[in-house]
N, C-alpha and C positions, 0 to 999 in steps of 0.2 A: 392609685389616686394620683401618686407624683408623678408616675409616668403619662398621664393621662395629661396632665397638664402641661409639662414639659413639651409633649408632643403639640399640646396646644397654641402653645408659646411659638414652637418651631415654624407649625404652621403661616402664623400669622406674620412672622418677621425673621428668618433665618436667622439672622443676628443673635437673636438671643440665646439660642445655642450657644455660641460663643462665650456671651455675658455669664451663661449659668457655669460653666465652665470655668472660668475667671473669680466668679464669687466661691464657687466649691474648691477652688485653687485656694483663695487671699485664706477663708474662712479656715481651712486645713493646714497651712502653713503656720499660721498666727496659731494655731493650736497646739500644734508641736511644738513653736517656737516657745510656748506659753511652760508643757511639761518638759523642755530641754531634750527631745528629740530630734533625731534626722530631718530633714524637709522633703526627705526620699519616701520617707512614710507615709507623709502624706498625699503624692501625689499615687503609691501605691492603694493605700482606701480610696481614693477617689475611682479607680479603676475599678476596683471591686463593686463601689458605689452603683456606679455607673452601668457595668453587667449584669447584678442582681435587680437593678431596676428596671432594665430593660429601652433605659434614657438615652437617646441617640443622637451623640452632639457630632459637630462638623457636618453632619448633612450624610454620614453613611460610617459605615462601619469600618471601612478601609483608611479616610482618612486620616488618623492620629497615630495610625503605625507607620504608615508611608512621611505623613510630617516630624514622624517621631525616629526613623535611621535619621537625619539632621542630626539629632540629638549623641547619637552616638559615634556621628563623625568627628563633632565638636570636641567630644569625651576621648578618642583615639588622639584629636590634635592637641588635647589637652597635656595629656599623656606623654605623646613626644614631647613634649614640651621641657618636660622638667626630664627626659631622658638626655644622660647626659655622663659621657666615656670618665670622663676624671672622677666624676661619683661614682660609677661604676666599680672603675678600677678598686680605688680607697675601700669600698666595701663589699669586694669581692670575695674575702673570706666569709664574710656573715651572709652575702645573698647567696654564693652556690654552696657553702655550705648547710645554711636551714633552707634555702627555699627549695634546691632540687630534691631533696630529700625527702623534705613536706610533700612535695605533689605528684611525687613519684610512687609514694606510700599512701596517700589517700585515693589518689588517679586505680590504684591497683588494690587497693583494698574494695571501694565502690564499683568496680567493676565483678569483683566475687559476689558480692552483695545481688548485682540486676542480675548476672548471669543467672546462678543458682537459686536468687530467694524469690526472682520477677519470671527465671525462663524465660530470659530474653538471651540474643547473639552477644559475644565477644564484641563486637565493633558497637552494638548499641553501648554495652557498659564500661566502654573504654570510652566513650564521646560522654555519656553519663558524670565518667570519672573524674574527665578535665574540666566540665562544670562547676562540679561540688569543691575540690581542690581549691578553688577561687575564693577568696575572700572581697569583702568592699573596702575599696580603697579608697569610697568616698565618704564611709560611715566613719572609719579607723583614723583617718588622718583628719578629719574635725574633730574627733574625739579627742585625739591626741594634743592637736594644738589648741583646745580649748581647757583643756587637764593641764596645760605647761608641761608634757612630758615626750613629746617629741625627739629632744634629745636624754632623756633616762634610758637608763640602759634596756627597759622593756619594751620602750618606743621605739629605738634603734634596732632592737631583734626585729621587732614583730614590722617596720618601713622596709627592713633588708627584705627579708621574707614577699611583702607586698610589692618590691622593685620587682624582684624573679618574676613573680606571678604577671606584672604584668608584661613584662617583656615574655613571657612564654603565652600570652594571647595571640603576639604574632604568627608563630608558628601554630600554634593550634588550628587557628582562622585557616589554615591549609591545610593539616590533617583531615579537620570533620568533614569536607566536601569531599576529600579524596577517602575517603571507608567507607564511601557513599557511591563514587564512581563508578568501581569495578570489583566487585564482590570477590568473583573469580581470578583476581590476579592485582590482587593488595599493593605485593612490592610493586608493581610496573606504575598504578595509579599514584603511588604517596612520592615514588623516584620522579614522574615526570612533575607531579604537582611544584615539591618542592624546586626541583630544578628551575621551572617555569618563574616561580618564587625569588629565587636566589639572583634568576638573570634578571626578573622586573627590579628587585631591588635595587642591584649595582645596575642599569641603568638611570635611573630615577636619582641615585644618587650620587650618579659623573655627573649626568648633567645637572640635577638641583641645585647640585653646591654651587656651581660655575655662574645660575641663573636667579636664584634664590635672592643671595645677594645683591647681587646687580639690579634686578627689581626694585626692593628695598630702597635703594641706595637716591633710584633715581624717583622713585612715589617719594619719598621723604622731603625731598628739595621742594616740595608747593607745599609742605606743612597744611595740608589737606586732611582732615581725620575722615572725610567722607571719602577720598580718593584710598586712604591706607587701610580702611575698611575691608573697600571692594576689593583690596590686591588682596588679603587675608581670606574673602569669602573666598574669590578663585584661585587662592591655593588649594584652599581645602577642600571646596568641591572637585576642582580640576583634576589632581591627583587622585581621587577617589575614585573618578571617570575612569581614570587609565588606572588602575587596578580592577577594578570592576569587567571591564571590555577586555582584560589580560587573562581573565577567567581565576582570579584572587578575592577574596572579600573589600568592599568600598572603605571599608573600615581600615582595613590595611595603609590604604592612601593616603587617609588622612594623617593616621600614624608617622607615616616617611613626613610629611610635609612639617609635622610638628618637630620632629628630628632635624629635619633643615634647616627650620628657623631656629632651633633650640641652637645653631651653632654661629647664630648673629648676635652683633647687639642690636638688636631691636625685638628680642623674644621677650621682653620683660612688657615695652606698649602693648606686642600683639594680644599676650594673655589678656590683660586688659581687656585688652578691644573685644577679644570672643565669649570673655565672661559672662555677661547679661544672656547672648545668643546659645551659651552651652549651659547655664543651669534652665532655663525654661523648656529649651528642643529638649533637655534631660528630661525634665519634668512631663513631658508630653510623652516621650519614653516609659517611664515608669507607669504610669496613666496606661498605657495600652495594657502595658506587663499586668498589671491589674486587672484590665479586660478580658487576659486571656484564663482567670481564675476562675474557675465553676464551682462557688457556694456548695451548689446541690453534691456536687462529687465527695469536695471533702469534708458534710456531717455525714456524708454515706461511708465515707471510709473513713473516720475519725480515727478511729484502734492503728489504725495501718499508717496513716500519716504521722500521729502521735509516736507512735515505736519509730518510724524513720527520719522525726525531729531530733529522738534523742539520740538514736544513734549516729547521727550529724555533727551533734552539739559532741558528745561525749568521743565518739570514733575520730573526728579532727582533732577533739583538745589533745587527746591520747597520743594522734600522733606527731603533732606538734611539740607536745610535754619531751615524751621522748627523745627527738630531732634536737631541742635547746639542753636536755639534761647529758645528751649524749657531748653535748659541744660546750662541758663545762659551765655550763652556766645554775646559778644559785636555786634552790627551789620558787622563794618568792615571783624570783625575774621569770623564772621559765613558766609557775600557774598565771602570770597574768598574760604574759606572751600569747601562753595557748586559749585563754579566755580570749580573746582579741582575735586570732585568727580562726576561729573555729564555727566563726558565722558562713553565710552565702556570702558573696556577692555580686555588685551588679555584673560583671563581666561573665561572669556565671549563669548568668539568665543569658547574656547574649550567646554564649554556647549553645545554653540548650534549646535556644528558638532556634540555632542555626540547624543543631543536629536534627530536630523535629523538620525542619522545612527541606532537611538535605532526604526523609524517609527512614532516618536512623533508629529512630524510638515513635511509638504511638501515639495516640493523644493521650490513652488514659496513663502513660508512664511521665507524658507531658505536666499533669495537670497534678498528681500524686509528689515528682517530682518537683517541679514549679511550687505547688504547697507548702513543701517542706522546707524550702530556700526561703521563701517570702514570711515565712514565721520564724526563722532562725533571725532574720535580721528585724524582726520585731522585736525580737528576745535579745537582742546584741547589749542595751543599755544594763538589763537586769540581769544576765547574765555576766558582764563584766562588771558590776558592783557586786556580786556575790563574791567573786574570785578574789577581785580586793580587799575585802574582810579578811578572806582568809588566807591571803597574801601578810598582813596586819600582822595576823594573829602569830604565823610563823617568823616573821621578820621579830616580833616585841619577844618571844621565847629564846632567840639564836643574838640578839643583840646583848653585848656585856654593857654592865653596870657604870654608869652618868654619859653614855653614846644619846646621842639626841635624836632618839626614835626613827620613826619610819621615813623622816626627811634626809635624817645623817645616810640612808642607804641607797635612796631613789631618786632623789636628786641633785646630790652631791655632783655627779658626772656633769648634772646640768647645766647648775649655775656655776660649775666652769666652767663649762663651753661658753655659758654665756657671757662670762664677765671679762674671757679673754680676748672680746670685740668691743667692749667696752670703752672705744677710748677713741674715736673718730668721729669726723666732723661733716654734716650734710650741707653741699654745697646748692642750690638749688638755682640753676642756672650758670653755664660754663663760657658767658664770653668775656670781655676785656675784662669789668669786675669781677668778674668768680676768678677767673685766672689769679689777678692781683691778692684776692682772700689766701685763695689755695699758695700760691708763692710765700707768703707770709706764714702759711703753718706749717708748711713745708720748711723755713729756715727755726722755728720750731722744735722738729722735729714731731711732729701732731698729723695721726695720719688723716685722709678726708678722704668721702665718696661724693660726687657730682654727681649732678641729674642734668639733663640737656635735649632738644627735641633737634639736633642741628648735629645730622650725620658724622658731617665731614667735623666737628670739636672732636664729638666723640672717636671718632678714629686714629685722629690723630693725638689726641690726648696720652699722654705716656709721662708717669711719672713713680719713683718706688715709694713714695708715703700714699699714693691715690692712685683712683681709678673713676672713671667716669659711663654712668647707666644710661643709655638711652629711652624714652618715654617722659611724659608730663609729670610733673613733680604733685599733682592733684591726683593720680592715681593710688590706693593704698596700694597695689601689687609693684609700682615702683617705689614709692618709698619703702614697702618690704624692703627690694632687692637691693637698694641703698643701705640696708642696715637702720633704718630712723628707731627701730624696739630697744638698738642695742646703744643709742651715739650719743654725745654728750650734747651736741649744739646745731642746731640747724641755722644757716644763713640763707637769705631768700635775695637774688642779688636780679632777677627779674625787673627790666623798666617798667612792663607794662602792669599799672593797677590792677587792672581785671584779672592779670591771671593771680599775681598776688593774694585776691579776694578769693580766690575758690583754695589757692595754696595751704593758707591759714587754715582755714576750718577742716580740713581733712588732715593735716599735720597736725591738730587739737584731737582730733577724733583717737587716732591709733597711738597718741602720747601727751597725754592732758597738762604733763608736768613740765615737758623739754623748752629751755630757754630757746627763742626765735629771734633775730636779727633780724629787719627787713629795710630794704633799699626803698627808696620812696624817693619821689622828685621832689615835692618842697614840704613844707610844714603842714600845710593843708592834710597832708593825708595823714598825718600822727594820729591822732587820737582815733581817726577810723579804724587805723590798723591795730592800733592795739585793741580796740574794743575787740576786733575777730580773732585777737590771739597772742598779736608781739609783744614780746619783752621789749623790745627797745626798737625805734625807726632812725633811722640817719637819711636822712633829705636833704637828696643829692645839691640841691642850688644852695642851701646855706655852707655847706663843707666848701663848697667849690665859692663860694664869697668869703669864706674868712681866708682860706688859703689865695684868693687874690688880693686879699685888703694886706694879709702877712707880706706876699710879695711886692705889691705897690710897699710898703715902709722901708721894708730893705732896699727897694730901689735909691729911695730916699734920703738913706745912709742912717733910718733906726737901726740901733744893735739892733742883733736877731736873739738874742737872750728877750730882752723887751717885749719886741712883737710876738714871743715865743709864748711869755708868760701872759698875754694878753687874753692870744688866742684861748687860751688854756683857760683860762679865767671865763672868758665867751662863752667857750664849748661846756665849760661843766656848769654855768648858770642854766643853759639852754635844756641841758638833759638831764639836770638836775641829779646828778651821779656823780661816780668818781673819774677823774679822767681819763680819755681813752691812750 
């Protein structure tokens, strides 16, 4: 009956396709958002939705997988983005120690598993094996930074671990087409693949770095967000092009491109910028993944998928647990660890469509396995609230008498990490006034981050109490990068009102409580500004009249004690405070 109608709808106004689309979007979102689920899930039901019904939006079947690689170019750019050598380094003992490990021993255990229990080839259940190995790194790191535990010590395992994984997407993206090439002579196919690999790379990135920037440098100077847009979109499609035409995965490209930028300052706007563009194409992603799930298969194989969830859940926890108990690490940290990676995820499906479209595995190993992934990360919330209990349970047994529970041992790491940023000042706007603010904390001794949309401040900016971020100070992914979670005071030194106006209420939004300073041209704009937010306004033409009326006295030959005490007298009736 709904499909009947839907088709009905289509008929009469393409569009609506669209629209029902859109509604079964808001209405699936707001759902999850409602029981504190992923928003992945729900564009995954909606897929399913959508093939069990037999509803046919976009006007064919092809297109929402074809608008949906978008989605995972975005997610590759995403990704460089935050890859980044000095992170690396710093947590190089924890990423190649649990993650090669993890994926080496899961990669090679699932491949026992298709070999022998599917009778299938070696090369299916080694493509199979790099799938499952994957975890999501879009379920884990919301969970994580919505839990406060990003920097606990089980966060920090289980981020190291998901850095590996996804820096081992790269290469993989090269393996699966090559087990796929040349059946009959593996080494010669994987040796030229990667070769071919290693020279697009280090081409791409002589000349990126050299061009990257310079781009950048010169789109920024018209403070055009429409112009900065389009140099972002054709990065990341362009470079996607020439990986794709090098005979590498498109996804690759984008990858390099996000690396690129990851090494400007202007990585902090562009995330921004592709945010809205990379969770929806995500969305339309997931949406297809969903599509390609046949109901009818698995209540047909229910017993078979069931036994291959748990040994998912349970065979990753396993060897996870292992991997963190072998490297030292406490019981507690290590069960939550391995509950946290022991899901799918999304980079995982992108494998195993690849290895399916490369002829590696069949549909029905497609759709069994596909199953099993897409109900592990169903099960991702209740299965890591079980593990925490019993995380709990052994942490309250192993703790000595008046230690302050299960916080004295999970977060302790935390909130020192977090309190040891604790102590700097958000500059929001970097020219003649933000300099003069920043001078002044600086003799101080009070360190400060600046925000600036004005290349050439930022570059030239150099100072050891401060540093300065390029992007709009109205972005929360800049103010992140600024530190605003962790800083004692924000100063808004901005002439223009309007952007002031949008500044306020998203600097309220990500810290309801942080004292705000805001520059304003005269009195008029006081009480606006404070209703959207500031602690206090200084308007610019009254400072600038008492400090003339001070000077006209002294001209005059009033003491400057006099005129000092005047001023003083002026300024603290005006702002009704103490003086500054």
């Amino acid at each position: 009956m709904f499909s009947e109608i839907t088709a009905y709808l289509t008929e009469i106004r393409p569009e609506a396709s669209i629209v029902l689309l859109l509604v079964l979007s808001v209405l699936g979102v707001l759902l999850m958002r409602m029981v504190r689920l992923p928003s992945m899930l729900a564009y995954l039901l909606i897929g399913v939705f959508i093939s069990t019904t037999g509803v046919n939006l976009l006007s064919g079947d092809d297109d929402i997988p074809h608008i949906a690689q978008f989605g995972i170019a975005f997610l590759m750019f995403s990704i460089g983005l935050e890859f980044n050598i000095s992170r690396l380094i710093d947590m190089r003992h924890k990423v190649l120690g649990l993650g090669a490990p993890q994926m080496f021993l899961t990669a090679l255990g699932t491949l026992f598993v298709v070999w022998l229990g599917y009778d299938q080839g070696w090369r299916s259940g080694f493509a199979v094996g790099l799938a499952v190995a994957m975890s999501s790194t879009a379920i884990m790191a919301k969970m994580l930074a919505e839990r406060f535990e990003l920097h606990s010590r089980h966060g920090r395992r289980t981020m190291a671990v998901l850095l590996f994984q996804d820096l081992a997407v790269v290469p993989s993206l090269i393996v699966i087409p090559a087990l796929a090439l040349n059946p009959y002579n593996l080494g010669t196919a994987l040796a030229s693949g990667i070769l071919l690999g290693i020279t697009t790379l280090f081409l791409m990135f002589w000349i990126g770095k050299k061009l990257v920037n310079l781009l950048f440098a010169v789109v920024s100077r018209f403070h055009s967000p429409e112009l900065f847009m389009l140099t972002v979109l054709l990065l990341v499609f362009g470079l996607s092009l020439v990986t794709e035409k090098a005979g590498l995965s498109d996804a690759m490209g984008a990858f390099i491109g996000g690396v690129l930028v990851s090494e400007t300052l202007y990585r902090h706007e562009v995330e921004a910028d592709i945010r809205p563009f990379r969770d929806i194409l995500l969305g339309l992603f997931f949406v297809s993944i969903g599509m390609t799930l046949d109901l009818g298969y698995v209540f047909s194989h229910l017993l078979v998928i069931s036994l291959g969830l748990v040994l998912l859940i349970l065979g990753k926890g396993l060897v996870v647990l292992l991997v963190t108990r072998a490297n030292r690490t406490p019981w507690p940290v290590a069960i939550r660890t391995a509950s946290q990676l022991a899901i799918a995820g999304e980079f995982g499906i992108v494998l195993l469509t690849l290895a399916f479209s490369n002829g590696l595995i069949d549909d029905e190993m497609l759709q069994s396995t596909l199953a099993i992934m897409l109900l592990s990360m169903f099960m991702a919330p209740f299965v890591i609230s079980l593990s925490t209990r019993l995380a709990e349970v052994l942490e309250r047994n192993s703790l000595p008498e008046g230690s302050n529970g299960p916080l004295h041992h999970h977060t302790a790491e935390a909130l020192t990490s977090h309190n040891l940023h604790h102590s700097h000042v958000v500059i929001c706007g970097f020219g003649r006034t933000g300099h003069a603010v920043a001078e002044f904390l600086g003799a101080e001794r009070i360190a400060w981050v600046a925000i600036d949309v004005n290349a050439r401040r930022v570059e030239e900016a150099t100072h050891e109490l401060g540093s300065v971020v390029f992007g709009r100070a109205e972005r929360p992914e800049v103010l992140s990068a600024a530190g605003l979670k962790t800083a004692l005071l924000v100063v808004i030194c901005f002439p223009d009102p309007a952007a002031v106006e949008r500044m306020l209420p998203a600097i309220r939004r990500v810290r309801p409580e942080i004292r705000i300073v805001v520059r304003a041209p005269d009195d008029s704009f006081c009480d606006h500004f404070k209703a959207l937010g500031a602690t206090e306004v200084v308007p610019e033409i009254f400072e600038s009249g008492l400090s003339l009326a001070q000077e006209t006295l002294r001209q005059l030959g009033i003491p400057v004690e006099r005129t000092s005490r005047k001023v003083k007298e002026i300024r603290e009736a005006h702002y009704k405070g103490p003086a500054t």
